[in-house]
C-alpha positions, 0 to 999 in steps of 0.5 A: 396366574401361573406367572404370579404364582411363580414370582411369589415362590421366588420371593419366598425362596429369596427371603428364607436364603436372606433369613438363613444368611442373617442367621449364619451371621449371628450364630458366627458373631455370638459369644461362646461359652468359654471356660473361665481361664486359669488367670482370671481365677487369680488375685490381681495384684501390684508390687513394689521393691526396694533398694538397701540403702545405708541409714542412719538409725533415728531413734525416738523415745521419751524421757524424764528431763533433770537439771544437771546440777543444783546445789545447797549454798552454805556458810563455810564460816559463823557470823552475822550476815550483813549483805543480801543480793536484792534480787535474791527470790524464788525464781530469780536468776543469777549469773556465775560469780554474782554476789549473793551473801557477805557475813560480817568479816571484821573478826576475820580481818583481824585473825588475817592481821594476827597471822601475818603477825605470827608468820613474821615473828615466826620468820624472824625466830628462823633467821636468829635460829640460823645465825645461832647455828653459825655461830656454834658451828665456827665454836665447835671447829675452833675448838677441835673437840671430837663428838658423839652425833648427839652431842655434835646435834645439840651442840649446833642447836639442830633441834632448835633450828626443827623447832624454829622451821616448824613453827614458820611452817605452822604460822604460814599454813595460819595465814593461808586459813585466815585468808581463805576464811576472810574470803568465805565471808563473801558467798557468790554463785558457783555457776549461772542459776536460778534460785530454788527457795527462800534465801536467809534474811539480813541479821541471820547469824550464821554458823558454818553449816547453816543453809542460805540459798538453793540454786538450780542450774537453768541451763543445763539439763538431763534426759533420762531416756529409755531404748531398746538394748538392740538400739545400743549398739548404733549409739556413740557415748562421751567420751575425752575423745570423742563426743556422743550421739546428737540429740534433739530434745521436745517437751511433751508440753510444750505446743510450740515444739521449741527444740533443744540440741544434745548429746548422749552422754552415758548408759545408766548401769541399772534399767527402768524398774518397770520396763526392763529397757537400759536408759541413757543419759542425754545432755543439754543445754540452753542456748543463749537465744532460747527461751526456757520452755523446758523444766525438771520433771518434764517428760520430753520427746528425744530423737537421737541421730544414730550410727549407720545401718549398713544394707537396710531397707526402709518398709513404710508402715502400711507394707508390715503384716501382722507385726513382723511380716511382709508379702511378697510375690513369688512366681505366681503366688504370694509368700509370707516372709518374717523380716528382721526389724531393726529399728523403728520410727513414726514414719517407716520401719528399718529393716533387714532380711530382703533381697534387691529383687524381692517383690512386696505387695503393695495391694490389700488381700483378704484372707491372705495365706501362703501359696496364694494364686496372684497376678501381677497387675501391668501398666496396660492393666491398670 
C-alpha cells in the first residue's frame, strides 16, 4: 500500500515538472507586444531618377490649311474667244504652260504687221537723216562760215536728227506692244492648278479685264498653326540661307493619316484673335506619289521637329502633380517641388529644374503633403 502510494506521487510529481517544462516553452516562444516601430508608421514608397539629356523640341498644334496660291485668269486684250481647253470644269487639273484660252488674233496680226512697217520706215528716216547731216556738216567747213551754236545746231539739222531717232524709238516700243499683244491672245496657266469655277464659254467677247477662269494651286499649301510664344525660340524660320524647321502635316479628316513633309516659313506679326498665342506659317507640298487628302480650309494636326533642348529632362505624364509639380523623396520624407515645363507633347513632358540625383516618386500617395514620413521600398521588399 505505501509502495503505490509513493509510485503515484511520483507520477504526480513528473507531470507537473513536465507541465511546468511545456509552460516554460511557451511563455518563451510567445509573440511579445511590442511598440509598433518608427518605419512601419512610414508610406512605402518607390523612386525613380532621371538623366538630362539633349532633346529636340516636338511641338505639336493644329492649324487651318490655305492653298499658297490661287489666281483670277483674266483677258489682258478684247476679243472673241475662239478656243476653250476642253477639259476645262470645276475641279479639273492643269499643268503649267497648258493652253487654257485663245482670243481671236487677227487684228493683232495685223497691228504686228503695221508695226514692223512703221519700225522700217522709221529706221529708214534716221538713215536719210543721217546722211543729211554729212552732207550739211562737209557744206558748212567748205564754207568756213563762223556760227552761233543755234545757227551751227539748225544748220547741221540736229533737231531733225532728235526727231528722226525719236520716232525709231517710238516705232520700236509699237512693236514690242504689238507683239506682246499677239501673245496674250493665247492664255495658259501660270503654274500646275486645278480649276475653281466655271470658265467663260466659246463666242465670249472678251474686253481686257474680263474674268475667264479661276485657278488654285493643288500642290502647294499653308498651315497657319498657332504656338506658344515660349515655343518660339526652338524654331528655325526661312530664310535665303537657310531652310525652316521640318514640318509633318495630318488632316484631322483624314482617317488614314496620309502625311505630308514641311517647312516653318515665317511668324505672321499679329496673334490669333482669340487665343492671343503668335502663329507661324508652315509650308507644304505634294508630292508627286501622294494622293490629295488635304483641302483648303482643312483644319490639320502639325508636328514640327524643333532646335534642341540643352539638360532637359523627359517627365512622363503620369509623374506630374497638380499641373506643375512633381514629388520628390528627400531623406525620409516627401517634398513638393515646381518644376519648369518647357515644352509638351502626347507623350511625355520636357522639363527643367531637377538634378541628376533627385528622387521622384513613382507611387500614388493620398493626401500627399510636404514633410511626409516615407520609406523607400528596396528590391528585398517588393
Amino acid at each position: 500500500m505505501k509502495i503505490a502510494t509513493k509510485r503515484s506521487l511520483t507520477t504526480a510529481f513528473v507531470i507537473v515538472i513536465i507541465g511546468i517544462i511545456i509552460a516554460g516553452i511557451i511563455m518563451l516562444t510567445a509573440p511579445t507586444a511590442q511598440k509598433r516601430s518608427h518605419e512601419e508608421n512610414r508610406v512605402r514608397i518607390e523612386t525613380v531618377t532621371l538623366k538630362p539629356q539633349n532633346i529636340n523640341a516636338i511641338i505639336e498644334t493644329t492649324g487651318t490649311t490655305q492653298t499658297a496660291q490661287e489666281s483670277t485668269i483674266t483677258a489682258e486684250v478684247s476679243g472673241t474667244v475662239v478656243y476653250v481647253n476642253p477639259t476645262l470644269k470645276p475641279g479639273a487639273i492643269i499643268k503649267k504652260d497648258e493652253i487654257l484660252f485663245k482670243i481671236d488674233d487677227a487684228n493683232y496680226q495685223a497691228a504686228l504687221k503695221e508695226a514692223e512697217a512703221s519700225l522700217q520706215s522709221a529706221q529708214a528716216n534716221l538713215a536719210i537723216e543721217l546722211g543729211s547731216q554729212e552732207v550739211s556738216k562737209n557744206e558748212l567747213k567748205l564754207s568756213g562760215r563762223k556760227l552761233t551754236p543755234t545757227q551751227k545746231s539748225l544748220t547741221l539739222r540736229e533737231p531733225q536728227l532728235q526727231t528722226a531717232q525719236a520716232n525709231v524709238t517710238k516705232a520700236e516700243a509699237a512693236l514690242q506692244k504689238a507683239k506682246k499683244d499677239l501673245e496674250r491672245t493665247i492664255i495658259k496657266a501660270p503654274y500646275d492648278s486645278v480649276v475653281s469655277d466655271t470658265p467663260v464659254s466659246l463666242g465670249t467677247t472678251a474686253t481686257s479685264g474680263t474674268t475667264l477662269v479661276s485657278l488654285v494651286d493643288n500642290s502647294n499649301f499653308w498651315v497657319l498653326a498657332e504656338i506658344d510664344t515660349h515655343l518660339l525660340k526652338y524654331l528655325k524660320f526661312s530664310n535665303k540661307d537657310n531652310e525652316g524647321s521640318k514640318a509633318t502635316i495630318t488632316a484631322l479628316s483624314d482617317k488614314d493619316g496620309l502625311k505630308y513633309k514641311g517647312v516653318v516659313k515665317s511668324l505672321l506679326p499679329k496673334t490669333d484673335a482669340s487665343s492671343r498665342r503668335p502663329i507661324v506659317l508652315v509650308e507644304f507640298t505634294l508630292e508627286d506619289h501622294q494622293t490629295q487628302t488635304i483641302f483648303d480650309g482643312d483644319i490639320a494636326s502639325v508636328t514640327i521637329e524643333g532646335e534642341v533642348i540643352h539638360d532637359a529632362y523627359k517627365l512622363p505624364w503620369n509623374l506630374l502633380k497638380n499641373s506643375k509639380e512633381v514629388w520628390l523623396y528627400k531623406e525620409g520624407v516627401l517634398k513638393i517641388q515646381d518644376i519648369n515645363i518647357i515644352h509638351r507633347n502626347s507623350s511625355e513632358i520636357i522639363i527643367s529644374g531637377l538634378s541628376p540625383k533627385d528622387e521622384i516618386i513613382t507611387t500614388s500617395i493620398g493626401g500627399a503633403k510636404d514633410g511626409l514620413k516615407l520609406q523607400k521600398v528596396t528590391d528585398g521588399d517588393k
